[in-house]
C-alpha positions as CSV (number, residue, x, y, z in Angstrom):
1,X,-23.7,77.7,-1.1
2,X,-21.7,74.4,0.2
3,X,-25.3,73.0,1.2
4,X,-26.0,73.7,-2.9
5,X,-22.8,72.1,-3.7
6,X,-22.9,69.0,-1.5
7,X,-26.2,68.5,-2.6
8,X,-25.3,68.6,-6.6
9,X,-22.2,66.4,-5.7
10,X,-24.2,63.6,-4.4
11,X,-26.8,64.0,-7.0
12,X,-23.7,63.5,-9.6
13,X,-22.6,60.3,-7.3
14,X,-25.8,58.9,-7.7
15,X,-26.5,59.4,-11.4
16,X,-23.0,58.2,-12.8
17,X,-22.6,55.5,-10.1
18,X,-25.9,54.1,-8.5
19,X,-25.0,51.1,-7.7
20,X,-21.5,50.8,-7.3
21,X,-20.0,50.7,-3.9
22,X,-17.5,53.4,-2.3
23,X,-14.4,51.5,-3.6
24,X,-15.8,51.4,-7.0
25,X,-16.3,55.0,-7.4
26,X,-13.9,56.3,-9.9
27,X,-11.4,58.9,-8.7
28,X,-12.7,61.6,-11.8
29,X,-16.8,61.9,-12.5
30,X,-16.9,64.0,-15.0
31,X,-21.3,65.2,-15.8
32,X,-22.0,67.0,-18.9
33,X,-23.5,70.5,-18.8
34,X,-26.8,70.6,-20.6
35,X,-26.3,74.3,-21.1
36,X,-25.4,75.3,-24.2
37,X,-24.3,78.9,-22.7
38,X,-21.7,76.8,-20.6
39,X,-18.2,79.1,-20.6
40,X,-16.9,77.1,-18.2
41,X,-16.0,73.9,-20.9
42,X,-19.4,72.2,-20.7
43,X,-18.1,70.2,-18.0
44,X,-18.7,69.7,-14.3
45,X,-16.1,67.9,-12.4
46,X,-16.5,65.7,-9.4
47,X,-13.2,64.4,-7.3
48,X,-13.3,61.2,-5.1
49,X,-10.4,63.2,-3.0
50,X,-11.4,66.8,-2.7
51,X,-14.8,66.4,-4.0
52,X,-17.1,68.9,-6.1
53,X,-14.5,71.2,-8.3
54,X,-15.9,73.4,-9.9
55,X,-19.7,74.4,-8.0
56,X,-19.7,78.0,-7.2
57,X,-18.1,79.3,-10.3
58,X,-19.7,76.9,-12.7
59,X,-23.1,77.0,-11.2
60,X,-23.0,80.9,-11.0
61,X,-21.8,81.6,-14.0
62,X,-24.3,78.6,-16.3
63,X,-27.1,78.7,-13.8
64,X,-28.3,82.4,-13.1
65,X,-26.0,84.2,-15.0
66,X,-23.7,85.8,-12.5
67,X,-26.6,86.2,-9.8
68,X,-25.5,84.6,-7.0
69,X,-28.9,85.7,-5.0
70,X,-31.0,83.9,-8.2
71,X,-28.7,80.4,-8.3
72,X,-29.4,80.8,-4.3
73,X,-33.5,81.0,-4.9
74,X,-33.1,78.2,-7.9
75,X,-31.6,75.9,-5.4
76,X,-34.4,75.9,-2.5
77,X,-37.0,75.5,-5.1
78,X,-35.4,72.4,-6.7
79,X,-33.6,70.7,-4.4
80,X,-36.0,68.3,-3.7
81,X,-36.3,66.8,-7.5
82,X,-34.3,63.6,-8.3
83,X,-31.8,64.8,-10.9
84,X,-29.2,67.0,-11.7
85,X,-30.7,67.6,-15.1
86,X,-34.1,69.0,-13.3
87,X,-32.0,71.4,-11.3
88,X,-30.5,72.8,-14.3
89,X,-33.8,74.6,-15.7
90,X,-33.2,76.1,-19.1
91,X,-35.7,78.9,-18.2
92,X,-32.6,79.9,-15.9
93,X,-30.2,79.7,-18.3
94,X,-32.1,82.0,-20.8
95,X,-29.2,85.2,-21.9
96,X,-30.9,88.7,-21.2
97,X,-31.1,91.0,-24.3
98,X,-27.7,92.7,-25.7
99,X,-29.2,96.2,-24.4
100,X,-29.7,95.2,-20.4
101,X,-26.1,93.7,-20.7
102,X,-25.1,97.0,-21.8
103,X,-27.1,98.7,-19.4
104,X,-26.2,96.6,-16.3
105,X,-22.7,97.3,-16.8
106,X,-23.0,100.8,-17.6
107,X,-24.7,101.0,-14.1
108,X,-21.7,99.5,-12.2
109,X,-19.5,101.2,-14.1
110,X,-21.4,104.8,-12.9
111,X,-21.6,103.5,-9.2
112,X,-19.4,101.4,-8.5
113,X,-16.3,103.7,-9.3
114,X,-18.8,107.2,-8.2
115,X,-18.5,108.9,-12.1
116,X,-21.0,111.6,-13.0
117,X,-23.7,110.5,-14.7
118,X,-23.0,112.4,-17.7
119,X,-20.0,110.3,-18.4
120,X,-22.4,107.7,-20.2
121,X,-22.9,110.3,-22.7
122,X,-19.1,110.8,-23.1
123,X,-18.2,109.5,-26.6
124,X,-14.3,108.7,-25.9
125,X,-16.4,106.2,-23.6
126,X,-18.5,104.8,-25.6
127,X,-15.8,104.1,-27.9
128,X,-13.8,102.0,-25.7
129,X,-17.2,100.4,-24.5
130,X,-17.7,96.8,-25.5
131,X,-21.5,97.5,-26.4
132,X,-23.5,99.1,-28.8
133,X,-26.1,100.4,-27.7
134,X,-25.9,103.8,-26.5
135,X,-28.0,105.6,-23.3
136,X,-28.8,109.2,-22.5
137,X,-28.6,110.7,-18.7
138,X,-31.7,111.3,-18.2
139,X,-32.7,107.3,-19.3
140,X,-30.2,106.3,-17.0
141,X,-31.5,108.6,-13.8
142,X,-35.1,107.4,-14.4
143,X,-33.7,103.5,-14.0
144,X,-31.9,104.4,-11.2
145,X,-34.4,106.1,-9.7
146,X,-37.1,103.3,-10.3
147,X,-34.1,100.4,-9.0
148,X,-34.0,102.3,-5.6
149,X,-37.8,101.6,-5.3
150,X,-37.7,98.1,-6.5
151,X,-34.5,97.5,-3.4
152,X,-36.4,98.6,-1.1
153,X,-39.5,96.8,-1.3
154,X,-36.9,93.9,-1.3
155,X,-35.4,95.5,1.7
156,X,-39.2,95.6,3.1
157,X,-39.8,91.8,2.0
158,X,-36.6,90.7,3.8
159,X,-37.0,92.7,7.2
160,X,-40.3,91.6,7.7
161,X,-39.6,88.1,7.1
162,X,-36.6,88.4,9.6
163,X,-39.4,90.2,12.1
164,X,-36.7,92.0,14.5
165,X,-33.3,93.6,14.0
166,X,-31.2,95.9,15.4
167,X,-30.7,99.5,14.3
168,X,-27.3,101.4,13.5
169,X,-27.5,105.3,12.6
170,X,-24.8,108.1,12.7
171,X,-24.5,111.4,11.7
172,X,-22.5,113.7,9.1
173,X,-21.9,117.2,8.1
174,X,-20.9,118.3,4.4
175,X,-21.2,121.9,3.0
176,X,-23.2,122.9,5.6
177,X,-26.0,120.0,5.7
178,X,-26.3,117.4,8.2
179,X,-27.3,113.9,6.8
180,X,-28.4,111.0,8.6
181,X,-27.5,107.3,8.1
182,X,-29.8,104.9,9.1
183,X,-28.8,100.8,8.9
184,X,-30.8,98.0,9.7
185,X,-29.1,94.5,10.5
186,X,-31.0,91.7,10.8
187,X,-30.9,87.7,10.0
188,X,-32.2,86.4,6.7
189,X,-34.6,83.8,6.5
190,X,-33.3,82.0,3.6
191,X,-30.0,81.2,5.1
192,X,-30.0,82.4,8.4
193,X,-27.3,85.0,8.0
194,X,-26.9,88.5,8.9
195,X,-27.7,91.2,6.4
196,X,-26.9,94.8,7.0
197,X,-28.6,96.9,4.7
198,X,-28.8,100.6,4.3
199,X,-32.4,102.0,4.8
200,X,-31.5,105.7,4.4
201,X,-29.1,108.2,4.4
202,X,-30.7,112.1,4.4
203,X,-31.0,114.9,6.4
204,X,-33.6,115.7,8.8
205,X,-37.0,117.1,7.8
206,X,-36.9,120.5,9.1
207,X,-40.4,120.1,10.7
208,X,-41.5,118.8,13.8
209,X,-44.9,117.2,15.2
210,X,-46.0,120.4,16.3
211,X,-45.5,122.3,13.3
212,X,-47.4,119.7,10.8
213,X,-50.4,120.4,13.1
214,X,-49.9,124.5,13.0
215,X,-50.7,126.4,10.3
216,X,-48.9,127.1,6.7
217,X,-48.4,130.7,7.4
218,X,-44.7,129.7,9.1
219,X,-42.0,132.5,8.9
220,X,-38.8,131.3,6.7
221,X,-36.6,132.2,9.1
222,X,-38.8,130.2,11.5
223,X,-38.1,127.0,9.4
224,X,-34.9,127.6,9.0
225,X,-34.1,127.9,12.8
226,X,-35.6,124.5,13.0
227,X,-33.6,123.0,10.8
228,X,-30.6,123.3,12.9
229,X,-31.9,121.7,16.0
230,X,-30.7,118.1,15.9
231,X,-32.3,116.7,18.7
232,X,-33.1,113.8,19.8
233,X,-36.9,113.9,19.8
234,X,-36.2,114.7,15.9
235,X,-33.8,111.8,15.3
236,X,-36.5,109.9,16.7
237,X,-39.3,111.1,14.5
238,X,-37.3,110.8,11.0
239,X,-36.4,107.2,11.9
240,X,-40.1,106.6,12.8
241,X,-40.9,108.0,9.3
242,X,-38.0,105.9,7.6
243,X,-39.8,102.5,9.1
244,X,-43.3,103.5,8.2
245,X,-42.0,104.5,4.5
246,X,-40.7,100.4,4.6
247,X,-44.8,99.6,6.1
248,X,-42.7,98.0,9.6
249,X,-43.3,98.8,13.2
250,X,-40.5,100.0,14.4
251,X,-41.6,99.3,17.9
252,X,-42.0,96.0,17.1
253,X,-39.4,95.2,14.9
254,X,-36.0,97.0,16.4
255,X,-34.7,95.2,19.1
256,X,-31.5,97.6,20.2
257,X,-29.6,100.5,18.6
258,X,-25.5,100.2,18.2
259,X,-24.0,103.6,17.9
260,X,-21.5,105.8,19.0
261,X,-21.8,107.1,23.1
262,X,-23.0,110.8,22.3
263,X,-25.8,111.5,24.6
264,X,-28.1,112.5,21.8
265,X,-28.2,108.7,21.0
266,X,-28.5,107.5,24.8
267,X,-31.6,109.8,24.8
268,X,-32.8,108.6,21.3
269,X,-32.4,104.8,23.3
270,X,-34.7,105.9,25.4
271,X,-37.5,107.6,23.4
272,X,-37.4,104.7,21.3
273,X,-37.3,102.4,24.6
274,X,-34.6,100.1,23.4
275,X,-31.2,99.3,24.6
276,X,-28.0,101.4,23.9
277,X,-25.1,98.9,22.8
278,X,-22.3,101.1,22.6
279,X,-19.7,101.1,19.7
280,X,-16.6,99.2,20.7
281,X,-14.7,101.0,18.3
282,X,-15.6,104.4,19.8
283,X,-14.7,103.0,23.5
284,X,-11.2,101.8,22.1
285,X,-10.6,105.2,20.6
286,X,-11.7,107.3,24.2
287,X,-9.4,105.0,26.5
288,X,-6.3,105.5,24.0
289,X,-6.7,109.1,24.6
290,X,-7.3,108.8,28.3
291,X,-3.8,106.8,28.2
292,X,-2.3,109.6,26.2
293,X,-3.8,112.2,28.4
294,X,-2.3,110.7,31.5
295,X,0.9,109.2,30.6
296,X,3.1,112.3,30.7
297,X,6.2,110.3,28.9
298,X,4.0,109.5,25.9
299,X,2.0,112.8,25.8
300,X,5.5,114.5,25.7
301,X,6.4,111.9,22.9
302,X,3.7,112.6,20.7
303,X,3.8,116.5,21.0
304,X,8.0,116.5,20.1
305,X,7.0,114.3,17.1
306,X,3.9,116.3,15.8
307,X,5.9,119.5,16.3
308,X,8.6,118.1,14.0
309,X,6.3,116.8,11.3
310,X,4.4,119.6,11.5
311,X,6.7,122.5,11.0
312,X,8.7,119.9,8.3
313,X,5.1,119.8,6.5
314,X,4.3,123.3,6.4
315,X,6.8,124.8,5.7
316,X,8.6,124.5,1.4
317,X,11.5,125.1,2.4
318,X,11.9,121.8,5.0
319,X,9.7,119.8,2.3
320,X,11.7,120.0,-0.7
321,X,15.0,119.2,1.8
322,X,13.0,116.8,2.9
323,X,12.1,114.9,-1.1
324,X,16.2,115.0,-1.6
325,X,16.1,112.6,0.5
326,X,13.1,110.1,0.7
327,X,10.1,109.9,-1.2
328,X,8.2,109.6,2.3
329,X,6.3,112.7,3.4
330,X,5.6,113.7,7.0
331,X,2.3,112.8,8.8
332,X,0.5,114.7,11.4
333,X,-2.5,113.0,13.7
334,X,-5.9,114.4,14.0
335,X,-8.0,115.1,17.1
336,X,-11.0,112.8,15.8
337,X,-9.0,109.2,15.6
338,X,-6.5,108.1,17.9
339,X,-4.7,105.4,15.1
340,X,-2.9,108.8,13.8
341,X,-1.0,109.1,16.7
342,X,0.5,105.4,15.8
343,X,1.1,106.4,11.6
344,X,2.6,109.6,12.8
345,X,4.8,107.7,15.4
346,X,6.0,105.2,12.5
347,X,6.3,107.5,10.0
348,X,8.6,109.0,12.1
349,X,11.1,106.6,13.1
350,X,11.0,105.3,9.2
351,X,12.4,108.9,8.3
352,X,14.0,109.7,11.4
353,X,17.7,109.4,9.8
354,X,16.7,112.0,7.1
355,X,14.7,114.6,10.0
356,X,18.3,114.8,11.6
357,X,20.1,115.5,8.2
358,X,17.4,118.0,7.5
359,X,17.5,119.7,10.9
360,X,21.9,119.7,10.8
361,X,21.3,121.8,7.0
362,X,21.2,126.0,7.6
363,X,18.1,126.5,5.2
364,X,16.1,124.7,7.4
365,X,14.4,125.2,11.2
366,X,13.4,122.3,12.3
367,X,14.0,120.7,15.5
368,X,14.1,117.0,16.1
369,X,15.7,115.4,19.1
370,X,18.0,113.3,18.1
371,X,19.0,112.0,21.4
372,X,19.0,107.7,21.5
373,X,17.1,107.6,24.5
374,X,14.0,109.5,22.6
375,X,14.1,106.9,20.0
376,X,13.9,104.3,22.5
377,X,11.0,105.6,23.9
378,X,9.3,106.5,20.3
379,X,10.0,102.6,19.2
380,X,8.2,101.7,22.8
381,X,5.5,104.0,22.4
382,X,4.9,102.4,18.9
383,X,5.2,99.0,20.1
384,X,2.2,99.7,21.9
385,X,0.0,101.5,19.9
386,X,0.8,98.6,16.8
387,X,-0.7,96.3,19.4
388,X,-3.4,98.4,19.6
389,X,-4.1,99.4,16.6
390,X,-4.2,95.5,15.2
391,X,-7.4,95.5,17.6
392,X,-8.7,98.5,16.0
393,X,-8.2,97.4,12.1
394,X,-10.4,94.1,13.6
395,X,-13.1,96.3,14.5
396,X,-13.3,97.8,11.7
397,X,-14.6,94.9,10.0
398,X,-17.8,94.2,8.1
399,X,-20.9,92.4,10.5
400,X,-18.7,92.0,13.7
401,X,-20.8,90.7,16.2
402,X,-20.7,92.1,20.0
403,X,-19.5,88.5,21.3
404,X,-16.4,89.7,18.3
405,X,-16.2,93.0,19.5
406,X,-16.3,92.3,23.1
407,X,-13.9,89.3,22.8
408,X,-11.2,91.4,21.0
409,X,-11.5,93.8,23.8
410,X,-11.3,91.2,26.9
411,X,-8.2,89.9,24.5
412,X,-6.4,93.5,24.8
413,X,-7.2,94.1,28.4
414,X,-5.5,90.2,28.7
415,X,-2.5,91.0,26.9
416,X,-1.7,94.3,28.6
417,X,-2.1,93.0,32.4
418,X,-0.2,89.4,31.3
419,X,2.3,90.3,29.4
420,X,2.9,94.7,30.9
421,X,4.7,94.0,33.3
422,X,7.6,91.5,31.3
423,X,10.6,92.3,30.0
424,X,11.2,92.3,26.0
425,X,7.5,91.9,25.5
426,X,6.2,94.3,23.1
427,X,3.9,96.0,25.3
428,X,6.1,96.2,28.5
429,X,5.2,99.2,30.4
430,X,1.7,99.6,28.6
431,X,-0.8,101.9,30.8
432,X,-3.7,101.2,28.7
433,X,-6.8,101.0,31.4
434,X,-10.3,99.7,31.2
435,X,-11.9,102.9,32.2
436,X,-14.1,102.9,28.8
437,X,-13.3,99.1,27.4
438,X,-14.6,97.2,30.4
439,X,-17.6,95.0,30.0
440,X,-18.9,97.3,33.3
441,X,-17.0,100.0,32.1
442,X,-19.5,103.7,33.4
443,X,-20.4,104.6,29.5
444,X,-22.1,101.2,28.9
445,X,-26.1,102.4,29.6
446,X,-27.3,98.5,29.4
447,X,-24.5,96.2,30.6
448,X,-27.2,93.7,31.6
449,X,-27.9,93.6,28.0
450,X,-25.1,93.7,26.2
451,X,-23.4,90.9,28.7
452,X,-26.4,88.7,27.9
453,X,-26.2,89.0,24.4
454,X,-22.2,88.3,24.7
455,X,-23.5,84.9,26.8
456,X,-26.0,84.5,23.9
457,X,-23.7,84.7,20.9
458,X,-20.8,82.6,22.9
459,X,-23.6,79.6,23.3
460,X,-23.1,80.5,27.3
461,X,-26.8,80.9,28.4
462,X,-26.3,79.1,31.2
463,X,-24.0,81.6,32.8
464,X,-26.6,84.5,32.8
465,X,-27.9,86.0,35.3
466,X,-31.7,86.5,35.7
467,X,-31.0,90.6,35.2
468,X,-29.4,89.9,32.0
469,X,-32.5,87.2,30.9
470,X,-34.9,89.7,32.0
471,X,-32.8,92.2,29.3
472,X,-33.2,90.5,26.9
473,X,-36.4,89.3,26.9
474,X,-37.0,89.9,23.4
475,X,-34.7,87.6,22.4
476,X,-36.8,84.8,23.5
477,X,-37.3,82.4,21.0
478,X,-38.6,78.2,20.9
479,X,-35.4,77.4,19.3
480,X,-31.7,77.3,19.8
481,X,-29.2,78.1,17.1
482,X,-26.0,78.0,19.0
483,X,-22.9,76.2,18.1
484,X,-20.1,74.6,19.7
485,X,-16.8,76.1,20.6
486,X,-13.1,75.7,22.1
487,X,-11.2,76.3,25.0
488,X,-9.3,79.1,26.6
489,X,-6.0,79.7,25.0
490,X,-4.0,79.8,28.8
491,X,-0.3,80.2,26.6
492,X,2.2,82.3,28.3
493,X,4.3,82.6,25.6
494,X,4.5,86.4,24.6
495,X,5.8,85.3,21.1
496,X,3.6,82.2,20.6
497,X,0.6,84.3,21.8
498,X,0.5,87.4,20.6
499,X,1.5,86.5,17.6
500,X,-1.8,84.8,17.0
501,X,-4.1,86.3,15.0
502,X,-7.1,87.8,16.7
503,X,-9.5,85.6,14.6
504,X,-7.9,82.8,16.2
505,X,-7.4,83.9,19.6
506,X,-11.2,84.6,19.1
507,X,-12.3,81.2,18.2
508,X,-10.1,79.5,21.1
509,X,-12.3,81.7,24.0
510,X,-15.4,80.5,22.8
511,X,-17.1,78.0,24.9
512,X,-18.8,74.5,24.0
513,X,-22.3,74.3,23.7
514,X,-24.3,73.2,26.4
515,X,-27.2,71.1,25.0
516,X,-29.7,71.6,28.5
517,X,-30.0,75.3,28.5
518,X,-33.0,76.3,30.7
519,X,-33.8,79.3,28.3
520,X,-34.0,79.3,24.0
521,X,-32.9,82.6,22.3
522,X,-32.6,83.4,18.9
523,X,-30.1,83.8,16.6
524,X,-28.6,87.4,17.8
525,X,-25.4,87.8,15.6
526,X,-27.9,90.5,14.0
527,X,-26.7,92.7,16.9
528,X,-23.3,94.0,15.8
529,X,-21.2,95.6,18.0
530,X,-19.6,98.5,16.0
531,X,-20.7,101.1,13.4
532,X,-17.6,100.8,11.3
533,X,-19.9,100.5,8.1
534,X,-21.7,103.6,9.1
535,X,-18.3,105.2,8.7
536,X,-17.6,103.6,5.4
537,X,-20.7,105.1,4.5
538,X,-19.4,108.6,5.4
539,X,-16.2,107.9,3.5
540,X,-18.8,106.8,0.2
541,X,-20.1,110.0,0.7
542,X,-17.2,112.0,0.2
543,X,-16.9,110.4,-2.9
544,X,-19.6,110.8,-4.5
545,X,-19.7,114.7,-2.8
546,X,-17.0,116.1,-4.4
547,X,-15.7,119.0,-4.7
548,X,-17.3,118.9,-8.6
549,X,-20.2,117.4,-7.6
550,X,-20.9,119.3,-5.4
551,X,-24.6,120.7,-6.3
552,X,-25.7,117.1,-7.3
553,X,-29.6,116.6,-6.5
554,X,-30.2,115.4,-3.1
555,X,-32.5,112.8,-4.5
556,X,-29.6,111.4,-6.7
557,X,-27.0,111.4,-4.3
558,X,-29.1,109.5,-2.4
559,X,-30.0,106.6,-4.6
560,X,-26.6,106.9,-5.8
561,X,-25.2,106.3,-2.3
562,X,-28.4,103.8,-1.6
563,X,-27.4,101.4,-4.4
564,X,-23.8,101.5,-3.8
565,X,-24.1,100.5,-0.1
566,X,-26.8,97.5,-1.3
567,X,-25.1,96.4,-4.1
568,X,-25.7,92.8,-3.4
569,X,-29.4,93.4,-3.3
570,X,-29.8,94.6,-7.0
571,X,-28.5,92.3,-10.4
572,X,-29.0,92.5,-13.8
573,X,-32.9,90.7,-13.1
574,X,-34.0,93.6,-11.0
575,X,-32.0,96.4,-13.8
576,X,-34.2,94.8,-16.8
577,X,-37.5,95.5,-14.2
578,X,-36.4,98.7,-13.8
579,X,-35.8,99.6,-17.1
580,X,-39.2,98.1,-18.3
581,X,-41.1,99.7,-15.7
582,X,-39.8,102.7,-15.4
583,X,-40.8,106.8,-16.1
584,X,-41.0,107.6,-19.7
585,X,-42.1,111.2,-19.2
586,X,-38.5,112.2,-20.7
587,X,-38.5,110.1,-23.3
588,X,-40.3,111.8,-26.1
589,X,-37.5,114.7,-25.5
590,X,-34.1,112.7,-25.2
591,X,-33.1,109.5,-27.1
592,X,-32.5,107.0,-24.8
593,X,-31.9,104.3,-27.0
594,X,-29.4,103.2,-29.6
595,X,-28.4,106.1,-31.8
């Protein structure tokens, strides 16, 4: 998008002002919008200071309509012609009928806030609807049933124009069935990006190799022992059948998985003959509760507090004594994530004052040690897992890349052996250890790998070693797109440094580029070093899965959850297709137009 505006600002230079030198150019261009659609005042603005004003919002909005992927295609197929005019096209600027509009919406409306889809039938909804036009449920299921098919062969155009890619997948249970989530994440072509795009997310076929070679006369119960058996070899075979669906190789095309450490997926790694990157996220969370396991003072810490918000949460009596006094209710941790443990901690010490009060009352039992040295040690304790916990939010972000995910990590292992052992510093006396977060740490099944890739994605290929070239051998390409970086940040300062943000902190580790590599790799930021949006994608999910949802169609939830997840891959362009192309078995039966 800045290569599209730069090149529209120059254009404007050029056209107002051909021949008059850089002095003479006036501090305001102001260009003319031949769009007669323009809602942006018919004017585009150009500033001799700060340059192009008004691109993105202007061009988005006059251009392609709101369709930032269709301004995006415009651009590369007229940026060579001479004029500003020429790039504005009036073909592009041509309004889609009144009744996609109304459609279109009413489809973000449905997915993007996970509403039933008979709420486009409800008339207190329609009422308050800006449109006229009117749909049925069963019009609406068929065009979102017929835009899932149209995103994926644009998922299928785009991975095989990337040619490799990286896999992420994890798995979840809800009302007794299993699903499967399946990512891709590779580079686009157009702009040499990452893209992470969902390819599936279903439960297993309950049939194997052997039994689509055996005959039909299967017992039930037979099938229905198999569907239980979430193996590896099975995994293996559904994601073999989710490629093929999308016409790709995925021997050829996946490069590496990134999922959680279960051995089902270092086995899957192996069937598939790929590397296992292991989730960073994951690690964080197993060494936090190794610390917790083996520092007695904070394992006794933890307990006292969970008792006390436990029986205070439980129990009406010590709730409602508890409301008198603060709006803030108790918080327990779960066994699953180890950041409850901090939210418990400081919902604790924020309510503290009113636990006392409460526990001082006869109506209630609870017990809360109110001694000063147990606060002490609750506000270190807390101290520590804050730190931590600013490390896991980071992870948690969308498209982190391993180099990310492993420089956050080498950050925190920093921190804690600088800055553990002084006084006043906020993690003084820290035990966190490197059993599971090291770079060689024993869960890591390809450090070779996963180190090279780090070297790749830091623009350090001259630091690797031939074990980690030979790993990733794949990643060979004619090319170099590596960029330049900074320093080490060496600070000592506590204050000054950990009061960075990690973003920064990340950006001052990474290393210049060194223009005489040996070897040329690719562009690997497609290989991400966390599943984060594979548990987004569980949290979606339970959205849509509700508890009054909770026989929706397996074919629906899917697309449901499919379009959600690759939202950016679908506009109002691919709805009208959809629409026009779609299944009109049902339409002789329901109205599905305007009423």
């Amino acid at each position: 998008m800045q290569l599209l505006c730069q090149y529209v600002g120059e254009e404007l230079k050029e056209i107002l002002n051909p021949k008059t030198s850089e002095k003479e150019v006036k501090p305001h261009l102001i260009y003319k919008c031949i769009s007669k659609r323009c809602s942006i005042g018919g004017s585009i603005v150009f500033q001799k200071a700060s340059g192009y004003q008004n691109p993105y919002s202007h061009l988005k909005r006059c251009v392609s309509n709101g369709d930032e992927s269709h301004l995006i295609k415009l651009f590369y197929e007229n940026r060579n012609k001479k004029t500003v005019s020429q790039f504005f096209i009036p073909s592009a600027t041509k309004s889609k009928p009144s009744k996609i509009n109304a459609l279109f919406d009413w489809l973000m409306l449905i997915i993007e806030k996970n509403l039933p889809l008979q709420f486009i039938e409800e008339p207190l909804l329609r009422h308050f609807s800006k449109h006229n036009h009117k749909f049925s449920r069963v019009m609406l299921k068929s065009v979102i049933l017929r835009l899932v098919e149209l995103v994926e062969k644009r998922i299928s155009q785009e991975m095989k124009e990337a040619g490799c890619g990286s896999i992420l997948h994890d798995g979840w249970s809800h009302n007794s069935v299993h699903y499967v989530g399946l990512f891709a994440s590779f580079i686009k072509k157009i702009d040499s990006t990452p893209r992470l795009v969902l390819l599936s997310v279903s439960p297993l076929a309950n049939r194997t190799d052997e039994d689509e070679s055996a005959s039909d006369s299967s017992s039930e119960a037979d099938i229905e022992e198999q569907v239980v058996e979430f193996n590896a070899e099975n995994h293996v075979r559904h994601f073999r059948e989710m490629f093929d669906f999308y016409n790709i190789s995925i021997n050829d095309w996946v490069i590496c998985q990134t999922c959680d450490n279960a051995p089902v997926n270092k086995k899957i790694a192996k069937l598939l003959q790929i590397p296992h990157v292991t989730c960073k996220s994951h690690a964080l969370n197993l060494e936090v509760n190794y610390m917790t396991r083996l520092n007695h003072q904070l394992k006794t810490a933890l307990n006292s507090v969970h008792e006390t918000m436990l029986s205070c949460k439980q129990k009406l009596k010590n709730s409602a004594l508890l409301r008198n006094l603060t709006d803030l209710k108790p918080i327990i941790h779960n066994q699953t994530r180890w950041s409850g443990k901090f939210y418990m901690m400081q919902r604790f010490l924020r309510i503290r004052t009113e636990l006392i009060e409460i526990s001082n009352d006869d109506r209630s039992d609870i017990v809360v040690n109110s001694s000063n040295g147990f606060r002490a040690k609750c506000e270190k304790f807390s101290s520590w897992l804050n730190h931590i916990n600013n490390v896991t939010l980071f992870l948690q972000k969308r498209l982190l890349t391993l180099e990310k995910c492993r420089g956050v990590l080498d950050i925190l292992i920093d921190d804690v052996e600088r800055y553990g052992n002084q006084r006043g510093s906020p993690l003084e006396g820290c035990t966190l250890g490197v059993k599971y977060i090291a770079c060689d740490s024993d869960i890591t099944s390809d450090p070779d790998f996963e180190n090279g890739v780090v070297k790749i994605q830091r623009n350090m290929v001259h630091t690797m070693t031939p074990e980690e070239h030979a790993a990733c051998e794949k990643l060979r390409a004619e090319a170099n797109y590596n960029d330049g970086g900074g320093d080490d940040n060496n600070e000592d300062d506590y204050e000054a440094v950990l009061g960075m943000s990690l973003e920064d902190r990340l950006t001052g580790r990474k290393r210049k580029h060194d223009e005489h590599d040996e070897f040329s790799y690719m562009n690997a930021d497609f290989i991400l070093g966390s599943v984060a949006e594979v548990e987004r994608l569980w949290s979606i999910c339970q959205f849509i899965l509700s508890d009054t949802r909770s026989r929706l169609e397996p074919q629906l939830f899917e697309a449901l959850v499919f379009l959600k997840v690759n939202s950016t891959l679908w506009d109002i362009h691919l709805v009208e297709d959809a629409y026009n192309t779609r299944n009109d078995r049902d339409d002789n039966e329901e109205n599905d137009g305007d009423e």
